[in-house]
N, CA and C of each residue as an Amber inpcrd file, in Angstrom:
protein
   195
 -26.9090000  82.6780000 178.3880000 -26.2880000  83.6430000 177.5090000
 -25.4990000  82.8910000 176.4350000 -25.4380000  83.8740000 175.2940000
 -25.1110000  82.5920000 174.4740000 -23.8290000  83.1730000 174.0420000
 -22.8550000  82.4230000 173.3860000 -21.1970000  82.9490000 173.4160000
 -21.1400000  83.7780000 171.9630000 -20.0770000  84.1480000 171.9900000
 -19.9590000  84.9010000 170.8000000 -20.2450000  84.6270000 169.4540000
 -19.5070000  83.7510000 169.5690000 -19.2480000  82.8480000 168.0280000
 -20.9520000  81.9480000 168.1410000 -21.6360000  81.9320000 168.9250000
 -22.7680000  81.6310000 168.0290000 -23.6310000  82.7490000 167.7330000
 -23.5110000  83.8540000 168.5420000 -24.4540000  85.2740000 168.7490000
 -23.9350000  85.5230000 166.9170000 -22.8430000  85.4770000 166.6700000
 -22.3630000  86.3310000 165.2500000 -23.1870000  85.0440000 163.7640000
 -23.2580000  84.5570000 164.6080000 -24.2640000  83.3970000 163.7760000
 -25.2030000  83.5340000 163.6680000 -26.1240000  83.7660000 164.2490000
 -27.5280000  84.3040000 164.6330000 -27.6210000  86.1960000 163.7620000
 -26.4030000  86.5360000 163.9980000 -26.4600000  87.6360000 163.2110000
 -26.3960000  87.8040000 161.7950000 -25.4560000  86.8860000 161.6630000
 -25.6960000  86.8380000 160.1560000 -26.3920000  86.2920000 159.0370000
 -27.4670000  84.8770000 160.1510000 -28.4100000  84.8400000 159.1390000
 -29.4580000  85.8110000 159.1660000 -29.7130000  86.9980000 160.0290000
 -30.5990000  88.1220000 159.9910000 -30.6970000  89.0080000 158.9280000
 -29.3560000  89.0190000 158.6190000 -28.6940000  89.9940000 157.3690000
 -28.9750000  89.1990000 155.9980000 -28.5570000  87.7810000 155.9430000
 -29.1950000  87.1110000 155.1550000 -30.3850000  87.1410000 155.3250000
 -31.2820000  86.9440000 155.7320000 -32.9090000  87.3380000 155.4520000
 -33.3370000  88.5650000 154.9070000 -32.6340000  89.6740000 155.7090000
 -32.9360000  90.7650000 155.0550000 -32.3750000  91.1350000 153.9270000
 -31.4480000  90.3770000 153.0250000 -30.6760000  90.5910000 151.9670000
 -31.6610000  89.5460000 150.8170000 -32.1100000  88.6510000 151.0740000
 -33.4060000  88.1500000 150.4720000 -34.3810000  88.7190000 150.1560000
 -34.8350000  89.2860000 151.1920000 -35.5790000  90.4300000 151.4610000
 -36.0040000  90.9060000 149.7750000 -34.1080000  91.5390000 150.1950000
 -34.6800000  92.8330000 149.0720000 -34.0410000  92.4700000 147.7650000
 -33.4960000  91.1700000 147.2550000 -33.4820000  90.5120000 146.7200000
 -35.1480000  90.3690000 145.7570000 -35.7360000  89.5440000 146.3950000
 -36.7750000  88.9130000 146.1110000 -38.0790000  90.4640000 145.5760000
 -37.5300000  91.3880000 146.9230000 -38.8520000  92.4240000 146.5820000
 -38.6490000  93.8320000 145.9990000 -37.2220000  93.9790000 145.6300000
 -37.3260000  95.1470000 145.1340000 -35.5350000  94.8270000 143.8200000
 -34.8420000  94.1140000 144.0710000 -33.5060000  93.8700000 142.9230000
 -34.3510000  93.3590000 141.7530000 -35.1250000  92.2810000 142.0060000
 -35.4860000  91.7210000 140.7490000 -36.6230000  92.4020000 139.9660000
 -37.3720000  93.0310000 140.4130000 -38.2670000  94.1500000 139.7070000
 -37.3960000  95.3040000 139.3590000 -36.6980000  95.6710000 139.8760000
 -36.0110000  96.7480000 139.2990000 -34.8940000  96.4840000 138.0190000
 -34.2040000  95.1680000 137.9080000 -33.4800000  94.5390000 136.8950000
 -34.4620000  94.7140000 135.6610000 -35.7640000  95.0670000 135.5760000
 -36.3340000  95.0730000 134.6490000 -36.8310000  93.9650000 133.3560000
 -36.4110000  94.1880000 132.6280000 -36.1860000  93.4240000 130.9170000
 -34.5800000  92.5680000 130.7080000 -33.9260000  93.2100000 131.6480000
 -32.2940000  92.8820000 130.9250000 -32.1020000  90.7670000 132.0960000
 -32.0920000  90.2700000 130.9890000 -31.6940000  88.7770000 131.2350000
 -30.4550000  88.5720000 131.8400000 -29.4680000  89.2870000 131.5080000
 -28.1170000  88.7990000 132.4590000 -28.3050000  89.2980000 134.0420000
 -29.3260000  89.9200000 134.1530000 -29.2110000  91.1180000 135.5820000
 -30.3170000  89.7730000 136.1820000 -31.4960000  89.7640000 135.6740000
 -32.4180000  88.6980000 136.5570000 -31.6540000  87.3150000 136.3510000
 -30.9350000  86.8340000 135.5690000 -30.3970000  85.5940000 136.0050000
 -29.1970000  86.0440000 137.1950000 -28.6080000  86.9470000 136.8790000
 -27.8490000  87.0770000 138.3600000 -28.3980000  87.1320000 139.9770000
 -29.1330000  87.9210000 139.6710000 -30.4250000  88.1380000 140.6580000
 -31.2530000  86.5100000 141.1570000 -31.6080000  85.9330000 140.3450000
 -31.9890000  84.5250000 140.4840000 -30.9950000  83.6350000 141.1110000
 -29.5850000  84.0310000 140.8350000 -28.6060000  83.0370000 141.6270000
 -27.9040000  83.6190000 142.4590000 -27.9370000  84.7740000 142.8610000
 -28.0350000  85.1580000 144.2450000 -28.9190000  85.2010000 145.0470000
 -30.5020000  85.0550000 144.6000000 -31.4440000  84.6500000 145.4910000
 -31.2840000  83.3120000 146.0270000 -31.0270000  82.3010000 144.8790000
 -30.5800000  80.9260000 145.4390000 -29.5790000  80.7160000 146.3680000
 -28.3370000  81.7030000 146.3990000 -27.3750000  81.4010000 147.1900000
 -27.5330000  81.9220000 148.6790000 -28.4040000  82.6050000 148.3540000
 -28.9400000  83.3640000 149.9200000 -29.6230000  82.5820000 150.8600000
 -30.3110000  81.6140000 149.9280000 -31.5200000  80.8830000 150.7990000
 -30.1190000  79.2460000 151.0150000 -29.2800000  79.5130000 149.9500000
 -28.4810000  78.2280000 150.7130000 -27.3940000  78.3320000 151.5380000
 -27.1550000  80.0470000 152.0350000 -26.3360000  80.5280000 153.1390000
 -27.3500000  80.1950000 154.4070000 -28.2100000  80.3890000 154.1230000
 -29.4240000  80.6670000 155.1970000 -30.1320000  79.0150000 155.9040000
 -30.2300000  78.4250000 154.8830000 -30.2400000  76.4330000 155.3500000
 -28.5750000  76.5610000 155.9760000 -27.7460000  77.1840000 155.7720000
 -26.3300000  76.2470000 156.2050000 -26.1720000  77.1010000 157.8360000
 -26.7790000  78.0410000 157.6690000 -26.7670000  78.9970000 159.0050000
 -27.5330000  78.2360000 160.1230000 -29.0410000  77.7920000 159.4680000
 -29.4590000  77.6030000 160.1470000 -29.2790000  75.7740000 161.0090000
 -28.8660000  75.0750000 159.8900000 -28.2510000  73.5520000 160.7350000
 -26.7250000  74.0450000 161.3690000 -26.1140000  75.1590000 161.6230000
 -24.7140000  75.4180000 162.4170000 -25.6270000  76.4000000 163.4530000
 -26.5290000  76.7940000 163.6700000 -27.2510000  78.1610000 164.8930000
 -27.7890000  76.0030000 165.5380000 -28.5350000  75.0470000 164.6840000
 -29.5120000  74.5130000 165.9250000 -27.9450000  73.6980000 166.3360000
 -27.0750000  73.1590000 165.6560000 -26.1430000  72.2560000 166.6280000
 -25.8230000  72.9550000 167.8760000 -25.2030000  74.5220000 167.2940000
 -24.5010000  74.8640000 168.4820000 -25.7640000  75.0510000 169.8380000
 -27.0840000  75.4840000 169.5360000 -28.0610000  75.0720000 170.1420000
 -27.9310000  74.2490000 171.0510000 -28.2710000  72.8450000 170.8660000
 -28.1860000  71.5960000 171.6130000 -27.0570000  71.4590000 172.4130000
 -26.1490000  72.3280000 171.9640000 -24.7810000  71.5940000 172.6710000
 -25.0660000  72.4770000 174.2800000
């Protein structure tokens, strides 16, 4: 069983995936034409996928331990 504080880890990169998700398949098509909205959109897609690498090297340490 795994303890709290890593279970809430595991949870929140889920939410991050699914916030990519809809990022990637439905924010940035819908931003349309307007350039300030898809560059925002573009760097919150980036920051998602670099919540999501940092989730995932803190989910395998606590792993191993």
């Amino acid at each position: 069983m795994f303890d709290n504080h890593l279970y809430n880890l595991m949870l929140q990169i889920t939410q991050e995936h699914k916030s990519l998700w809809r990022i990637k398949n439905n924010y940035e098509k819908d931003a349309g034409e307007c350039p300030e909205c898809q560059a925002f959109w573009d760097k919150m897609e980036k920051d998602k996928k670099d919540h999501i690498n940092e989730l995932q090297g803190l989910i395998k340490k606590h792993m191993e331990q």
